[in-house]
C-alpha positions as CSV (number, residue, x, y, z in Angstrom):
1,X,0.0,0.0,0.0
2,X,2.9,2.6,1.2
3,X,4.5,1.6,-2.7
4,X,1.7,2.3,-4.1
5,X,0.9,5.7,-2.4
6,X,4.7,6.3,-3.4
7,X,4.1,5.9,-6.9
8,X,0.8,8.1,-6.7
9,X,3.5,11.3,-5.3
10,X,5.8,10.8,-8.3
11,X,5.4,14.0,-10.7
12,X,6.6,12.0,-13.7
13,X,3.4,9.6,-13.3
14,X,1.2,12.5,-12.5
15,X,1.9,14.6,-15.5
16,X,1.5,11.5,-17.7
17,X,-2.1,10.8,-15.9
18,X,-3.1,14.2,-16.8
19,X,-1.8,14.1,-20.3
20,X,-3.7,11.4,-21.1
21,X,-6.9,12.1,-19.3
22,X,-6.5,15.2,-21.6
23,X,-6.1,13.8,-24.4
24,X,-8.5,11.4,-24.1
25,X,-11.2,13.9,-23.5
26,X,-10.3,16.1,-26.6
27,X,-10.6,13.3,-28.8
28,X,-13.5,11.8,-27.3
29,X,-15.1,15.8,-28.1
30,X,-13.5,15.3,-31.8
31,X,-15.7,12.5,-31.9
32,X,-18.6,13.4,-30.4
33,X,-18.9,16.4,-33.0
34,X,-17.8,14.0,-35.4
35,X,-20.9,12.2,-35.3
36,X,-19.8,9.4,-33.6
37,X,-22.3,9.6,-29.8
38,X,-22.4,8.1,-26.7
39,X,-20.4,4.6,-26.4
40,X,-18.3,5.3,-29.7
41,X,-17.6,8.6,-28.8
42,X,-15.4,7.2,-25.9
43,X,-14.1,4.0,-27.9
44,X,-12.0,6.0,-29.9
45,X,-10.0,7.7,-27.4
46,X,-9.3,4.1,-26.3
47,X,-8.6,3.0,-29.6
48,X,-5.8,5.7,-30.4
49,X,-4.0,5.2,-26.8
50,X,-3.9,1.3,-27.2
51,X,-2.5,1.9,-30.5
52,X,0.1,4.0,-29.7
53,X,0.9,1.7,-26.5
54,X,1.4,-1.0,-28.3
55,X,3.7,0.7,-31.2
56,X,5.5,2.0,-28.4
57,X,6.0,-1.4,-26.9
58,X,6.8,-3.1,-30.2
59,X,9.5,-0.2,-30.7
60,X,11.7,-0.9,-27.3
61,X,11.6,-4.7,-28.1
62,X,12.6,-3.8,-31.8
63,X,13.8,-0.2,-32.6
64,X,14.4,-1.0,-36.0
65,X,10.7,-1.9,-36.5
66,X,9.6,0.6,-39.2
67,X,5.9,-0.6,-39.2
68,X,6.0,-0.1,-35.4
69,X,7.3,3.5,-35.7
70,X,4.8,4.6,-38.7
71,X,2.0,3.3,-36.3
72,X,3.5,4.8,-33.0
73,X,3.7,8.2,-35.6
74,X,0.0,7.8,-36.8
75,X,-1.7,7.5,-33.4
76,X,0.7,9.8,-32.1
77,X,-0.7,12.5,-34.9
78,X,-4.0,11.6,-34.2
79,X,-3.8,12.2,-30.6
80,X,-1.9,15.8,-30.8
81,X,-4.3,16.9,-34.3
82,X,-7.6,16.3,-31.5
83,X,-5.7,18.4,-28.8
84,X,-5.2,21.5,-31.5
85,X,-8.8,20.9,-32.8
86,X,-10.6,21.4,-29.5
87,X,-8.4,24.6,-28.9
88,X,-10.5,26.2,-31.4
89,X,-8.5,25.9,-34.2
90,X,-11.8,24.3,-35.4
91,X,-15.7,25.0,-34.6
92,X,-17.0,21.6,-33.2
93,X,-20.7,22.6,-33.9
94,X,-19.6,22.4,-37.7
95,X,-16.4,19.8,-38.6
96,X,-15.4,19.8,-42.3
97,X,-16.3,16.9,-44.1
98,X,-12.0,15.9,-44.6
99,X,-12.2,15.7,-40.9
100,X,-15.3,13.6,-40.6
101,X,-13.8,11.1,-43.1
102,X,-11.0,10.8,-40.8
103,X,-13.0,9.6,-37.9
104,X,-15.6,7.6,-39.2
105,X,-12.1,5.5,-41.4
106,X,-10.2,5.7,-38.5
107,X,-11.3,2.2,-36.5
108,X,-10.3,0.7,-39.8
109,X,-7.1,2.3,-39.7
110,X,-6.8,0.9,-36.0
111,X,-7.6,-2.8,-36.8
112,X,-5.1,-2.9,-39.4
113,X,-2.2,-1.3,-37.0
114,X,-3.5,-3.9,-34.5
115,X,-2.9,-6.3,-36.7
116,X,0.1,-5.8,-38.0
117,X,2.1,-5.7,-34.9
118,X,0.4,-8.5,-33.3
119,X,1.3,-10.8,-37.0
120,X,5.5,-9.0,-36.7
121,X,5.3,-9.6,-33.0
122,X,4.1,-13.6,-33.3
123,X,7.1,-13.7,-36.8
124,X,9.6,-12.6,-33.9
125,X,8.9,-15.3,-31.2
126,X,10.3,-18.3,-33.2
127,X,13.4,-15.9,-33.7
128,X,14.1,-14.9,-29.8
129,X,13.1,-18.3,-29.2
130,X,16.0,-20.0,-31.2
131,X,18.5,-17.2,-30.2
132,X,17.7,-18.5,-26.3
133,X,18.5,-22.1,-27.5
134,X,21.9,-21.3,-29.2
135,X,23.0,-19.4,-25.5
136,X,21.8,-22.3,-24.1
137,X,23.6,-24.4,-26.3
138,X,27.3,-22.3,-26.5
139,X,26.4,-22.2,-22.1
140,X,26.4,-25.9,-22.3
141,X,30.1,-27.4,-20.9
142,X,32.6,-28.7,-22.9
143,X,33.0,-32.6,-22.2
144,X,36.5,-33.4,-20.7
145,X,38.2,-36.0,-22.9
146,X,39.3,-38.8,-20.1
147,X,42.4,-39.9,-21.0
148,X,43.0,-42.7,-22.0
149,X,44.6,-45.8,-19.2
150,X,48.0,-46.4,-19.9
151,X,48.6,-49.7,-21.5
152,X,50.5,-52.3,-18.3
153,X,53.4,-54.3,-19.0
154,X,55.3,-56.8,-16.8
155,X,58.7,-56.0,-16.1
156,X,61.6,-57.3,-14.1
157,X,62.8,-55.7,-11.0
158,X,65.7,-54.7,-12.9
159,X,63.9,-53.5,-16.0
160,X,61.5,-51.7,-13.5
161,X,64.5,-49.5,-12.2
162,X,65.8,-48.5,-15.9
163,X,61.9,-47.5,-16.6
164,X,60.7,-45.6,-13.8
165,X,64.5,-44.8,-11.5
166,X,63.1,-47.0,-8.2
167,X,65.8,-48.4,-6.4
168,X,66.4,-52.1,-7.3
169,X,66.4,-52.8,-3.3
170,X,63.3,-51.0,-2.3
171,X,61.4,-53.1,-4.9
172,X,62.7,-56.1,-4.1
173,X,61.6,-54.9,-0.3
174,X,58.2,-54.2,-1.5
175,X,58.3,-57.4,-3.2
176,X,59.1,-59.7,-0.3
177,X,56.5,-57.7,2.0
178,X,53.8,-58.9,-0.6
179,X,53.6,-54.9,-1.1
180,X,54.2,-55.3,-4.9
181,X,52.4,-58.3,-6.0
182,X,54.1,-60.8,-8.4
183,X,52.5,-61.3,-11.7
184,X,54.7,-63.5,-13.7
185,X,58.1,-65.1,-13.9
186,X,60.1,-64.5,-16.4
187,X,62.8,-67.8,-15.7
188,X,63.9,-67.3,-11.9
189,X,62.9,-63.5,-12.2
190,X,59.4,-62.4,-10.9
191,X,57.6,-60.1,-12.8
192,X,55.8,-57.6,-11.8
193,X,53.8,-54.9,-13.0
194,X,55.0,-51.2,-14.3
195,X,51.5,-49.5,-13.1
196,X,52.1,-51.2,-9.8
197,X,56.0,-49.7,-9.2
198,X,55.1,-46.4,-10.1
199,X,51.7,-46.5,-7.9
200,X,53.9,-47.5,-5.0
201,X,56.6,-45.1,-5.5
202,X,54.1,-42.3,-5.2
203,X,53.4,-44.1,-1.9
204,X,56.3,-44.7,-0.6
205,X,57.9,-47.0,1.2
Protein backbone atom coordinates (compact mmCIF):
# COMPACT_ATOMS: atom_id res chain seq x y z
CA UNK A 1 0.00 0.00 0.00
CA UNK A 2 2.88 2.61 1.15
CA UNK A 3 4.49 1.64 -2.68
CA UNK A 4 1.71 2.31 -4.09
CA UNK A 5 0.92 5.74 -2.40
CA UNK A 6 4.73 6.31 -3.38
CA UNK A 7 4.08 5.88 -6.92
CA UNK A 8 0.81 8.10 -6.67
CA UNK A 9 3.45 11.34 -5.29
CA UNK A 10 5.83 10.80 -8.35
CA UNK A 11 5.44 13.97 -10.69
CA UNK A 12 6.62 12.01 -13.72
CA UNK A 13 3.40 9.61 -13.34
CA UNK A 14 1.23 12.54 -12.46
CA UNK A 15 1.86 14.61 -15.51
CA UNK A 16 1.52 11.54 -17.69
CA UNK A 17 -2.08 10.83 -15.91
CA UNK A 18 -3.12 14.20 -16.77
CA UNK A 19 -1.76 14.11 -20.26
CA UNK A 20 -3.72 11.41 -21.14
CA UNK A 21 -6.87 12.09 -19.34
CA UNK A 22 -6.55 15.20 -21.61
CA UNK A 23 -6.09 13.84 -24.39
CA UNK A 24 -8.47 11.36 -24.14
CA UNK A 25 -11.15 13.90 -23.53
CA UNK A 26 -10.32 16.09 -26.58
CA UNK A 27 -10.61 13.25 -28.81
CA UNK A 28 -13.51 11.79 -27.31
CA UNK A 29 -15.06 15.80 -28.06
CA UNK A 30 -13.52 15.27 -31.80
CA UNK A 31 -15.71 12.46 -31.90
CA UNK A 32 -18.64 13.38 -30.42
CA UNK A 33 -18.91 16.38 -33.02
CA UNK A 34 -17.76 14.05 -35.42
CA UNK A 35 -20.92 12.25 -35.28
CA UNK A 36 -19.83 9.36 -33.62
CA UNK A 37 -22.34 9.60 -29.77
CA UNK A 38 -22.38 8.10 -26.68
CA UNK A 39 -20.41 4.65 -26.38
CA UNK A 40 -18.32 5.35 -29.68
CA UNK A 41 -17.64 8.55 -28.75
CA UNK A 42 -15.41 7.20 -25.87
CA UNK A 43 -14.09 4.04 -27.86
CA UNK A 44 -12.01 6.01 -29.91
CA UNK A 45 -9.97 7.70 -27.41
CA UNK A 46 -9.25 4.09 -26.28
CA UNK A 47 -8.57 2.97 -29.55
CA UNK A 48 -5.82 5.74 -30.40
CA UNK A 49 -3.96 5.24 -26.83
CA UNK A 50 -3.89 1.27 -27.20
CA UNK A 51 -2.51 1.89 -30.54
CA UNK A 52 0.08 4.02 -29.73
CA UNK A 53 0.93 1.73 -26.52
CA UNK A 54 1.38 -0.95 -28.27
CA UNK A 55 3.67 0.71 -31.21
CA UNK A 56 5.47 2.04 -28.41
CA UNK A 57 5.98 -1.40 -26.93
CA UNK A 58 6.76 -3.10 -30.22
CA UNK A 59 9.53 -0.24 -30.69
CA UNK A 60 11.70 -0.93 -27.32
CA UNK A 61 11.63 -4.71 -28.06
CA UNK A 62 12.64 -3.82 -31.83
CA UNK A 63 13.84 -0.17 -32.58
CA UNK A 64 14.40 -0.97 -36.05
CA UNK A 65 10.69 -1.88 -36.49
CA UNK A 66 9.55 0.58 -39.19
CA UNK A 67 5.89 -0.55 -39.20
CA UNK A 68 6.04 -0.07 -35.42
CA UNK A 69 7.30 3.47 -35.67
CA UNK A 70 4.81 4.56 -38.71
CA UNK A 71 2.00 3.35 -36.30
CA UNK A 72 3.51 4.84 -32.99
CA UNK A 73 3.73 8.15 -35.57
CA UNK A 74 -0.03 7.79 -36.76
CA UNK A 75 -1.68 7.53 -33.38
CA UNK A 76 0.72 9.85 -32.15
CA UNK A 77 -0.74 12.48 -34.95
CA UNK A 78 -4.05 11.60 -34.24
CA UNK A 79 -3.76 12.20 -30.60
CA UNK A 80 -1.92 15.84 -30.78
CA UNK A 81 -4.34 16.90 -34.27
CA UNK A 82 -7.56 16.30 -31.49
CA UNK A 83 -5.67 18.43 -28.83
CA UNK A 84 -5.16 21.47 -31.47
CA UNK A 85 -8.85 20.95 -32.78
CA UNK A 86 -10.59 21.36 -29.49
CA UNK A 87 -8.35 24.56 -28.93
CA UNK A 88 -10.46 26.20 -31.41
CA UNK A 89 -8.52 25.89 -34.20
CA UNK A 90 -11.78 24.35 -35.36
CA UNK A 91 -15.72 25.01 -34.57
CA UNK A 92 -17.03 21.57 -33.20
CA UNK A 93 -20.73 22.60 -33.86
CA UNK A 94 -19.64 22.44 -37.68
CA UNK A 95 -16.35 19.83 -38.63
CA UNK A 96 -15.37 19.84 -42.32
CA UNK A 97 -16.27 16.95 -44.07
CA UNK A 98 -12.04 15.92 -44.56
CA UNK A 99 -12.20 15.72 -40.91
CA UNK A 100 -15.28 13.64 -40.56
CA UNK A 101 -13.83 11.12 -43.05
CA UNK A 102 -10.97 10.76 -40.80
CA UNK A 103 -13.02 9.63 -37.92
CA UNK A 104 -15.61 7.62 -39.18
CA UNK A 105 -12.06 5.53 -41.45
CA UNK A 106 -10.19 5.73 -38.47
CA UNK A 107 -11.26 2.19 -36.49
CA UNK A 108 -10.33 0.73 -39.77
CA UNK A 109 -7.07 2.33 -39.75
CA UNK A 110 -6.79 0.90 -35.95
CA UNK A 111 -7.64 -2.80 -36.79
CA UNK A 112 -5.06 -2.92 -39.41
CA UNK A 113 -2.24 -1.33 -36.98
CA UNK A 114 -3.46 -3.92 -34.49
CA UNK A 115 -2.91 -6.33 -36.70
CA UNK A 116 0.05 -5.85 -38.00
CA UNK A 117 2.14 -5.67 -34.92
CA UNK A 118 0.37 -8.52 -33.30
CA UNK A 119 1.33 -10.77 -37.00
CA UNK A 120 5.48 -8.98 -36.68
CA UNK A 121 5.26 -9.57 -33.04
CA UNK A 122 4.13 -13.59 -33.34
CA UNK A 123 7.10 -13.71 -36.77
CA UNK A 124 9.55 -12.61 -33.89
CA UNK A 125 8.86 -15.27 -31.21
CA UNK A 126 10.31 -18.29 -33.25
CA UNK A 127 13.40 -15.93 -33.67
CA UNK A 128 14.07 -14.91 -29.78
CA UNK A 129 13.06 -18.27 -29.18
CA UNK A 130 16.02 -20.00 -31.21
CA UNK A 131 18.53 -17.22 -30.21
CA UNK A 132 17.70 -18.50 -26.28
CA UNK A 133 18.53 -22.05 -27.48
CA UNK A 134 21.92 -21.33 -29.21
CA UNK A 135 22.96 -19.42 -25.51
CA UNK A 136 21.80 -22.28 -24.09
CA UNK A 137 23.58 -24.36 -26.31
CA UNK A 138 27.34 -22.29 -26.47
CA UNK A 139 26.39 -22.22 -22.07
CA UNK A 140 26.39 -25.92 -22.27
CA UNK A 141 30.09 -27.44 -20.90
CA UNK A 142 32.60 -28.69 -22.92
CA UNK A 143 33.02 -32.56 -22.16
CA UNK A 144 36.48 -33.37 -20.73
CA UNK A 145 38.21 -36.03 -22.86
CA UNK A 146 39.27 -38.84 -20.07
CA UNK A 147 42.43 -39.94 -21.01
CA UNK A 148 42.99 -42.66 -22.01
CA UNK A 149 44.60 -45.77 -19.17
CA UNK A 150 47.95 -46.41 -19.89
CA UNK A 151 48.60 -49.70 -21.46
CA UNK A 152 50.54 -52.32 -18.33
CA UNK A 153 53.41 -54.25 -18.98
CA UNK A 154 55.30 -56.76 -16.75
CA UNK A 155 58.68 -56.03 -16.10
CA UNK A 156 61.58 -57.28 -14.09
CA UNK A 157 62.78 -55.67 -10.98
CA UNK A 158 65.66 -54.73 -12.94
CA UNK A 159 63.93 -53.47 -16.00
CA UNK A 160 61.54 -51.68 -13.48
CA UNK A 161 64.53 -49.47 -12.23
CA UNK A 162 65.75 -48.54 -15.88
CA UNK A 163 61.92 -47.49 -16.61
CA UNK A 164 60.69 -45.56 -13.85
CA UNK A 165 64.46 -44.85 -11.52
CA UNK A 166 63.12 -47.03 -8.19
CA UNK A 167 65.79 -48.42 -6.38
CA UNK A 168 66.37 -52.12 -7.28
CA UNK A 169 66.38 -52.81 -3.28
CA UNK A 170 63.31 -50.99 -2.29
CA UNK A 171 61.42 -53.10 -4.89
CA UNK A 172 62.68 -56.15 -4.06
CA UNK A 173 61.57 -54.89 -0.28
CA UNK A 174 58.22 -54.22 -1.53
CA UNK A 175 58.30 -57.37 -3.18
CA UNK A 176 59.07 -59.71 -0.25
CA UNK A 177 56.55 -57.72 2.01
CA UNK A 178 53.80 -58.90 -0.59
CA UNK A 179 53.58 -54.90 -1.10
CA UNK A 180 54.21 -55.34 -4.91
CA UNK A 181 52.37 -58.27 -5.98
CA UNK A 182 54.12 -60.85 -8.43
CA UNK A 183 52.46 -61.30 -11.70
CA UNK A 184 54.67 -63.49 -13.72
CA UNK A 185 58.12 -65.13 -13.92
CA UNK A 186 60.11 -64.50 -16.43
CA UNK A 187 62.83 -67.77 -15.74
CA UNK A 188 63.87 -67.29 -11.86
CA UNK A 189 62.94 -63.47 -12.17
CA UNK A 190 59.43 -62.36 -10.86
CA UNK A 191 57.60 -60.14 -12.79
CA UNK A 192 55.83 -57.58 -11.76
CA UNK A 193 53.77 -54.93 -12.98
CA UNK A 194 55.00 -51.19 -14.27
CA UNK A 195 51.53 -49.48 -13.15
CA UNK A 196 52.13 -51.19 -9.78
CA UNK A 197 55.97 -49.66 -9.17
CA UNK A 198 55.07 -46.45 -10.06
CA UNK A 199 51.68 -46.45 -7.90
CA UNK A 200 53.93 -47.54 -4.97
CA UNK A 201 56.60 -45.08 -5.50
CA UNK A 202 54.06 -42.32 -5.17
CA UNK A 203 53.39 -44.08 -1.91
CA UNK A 204 56.33 -44.67 -0.58
CA UNK A 205 57.92 -46.97 1.16
Amino acid sequence: MRESLKKLRDPILIQAVIAAALSFSHIHDIADAAGQREWKAWAYPISVDLLMVMAWKMIRTDAKQRGAWFWFGLSLSASLGANVATAGVLDLGNLPVWLRVLVAGWPAVAFLGGAFMVHAQSKQKPAVEDLVDDVEEDQEPDEVEEPEPEEDELVTVAEAHARTGVNIRTARTWVWRGQLPVKGMRGRANLVSLRDVKERMTVGA
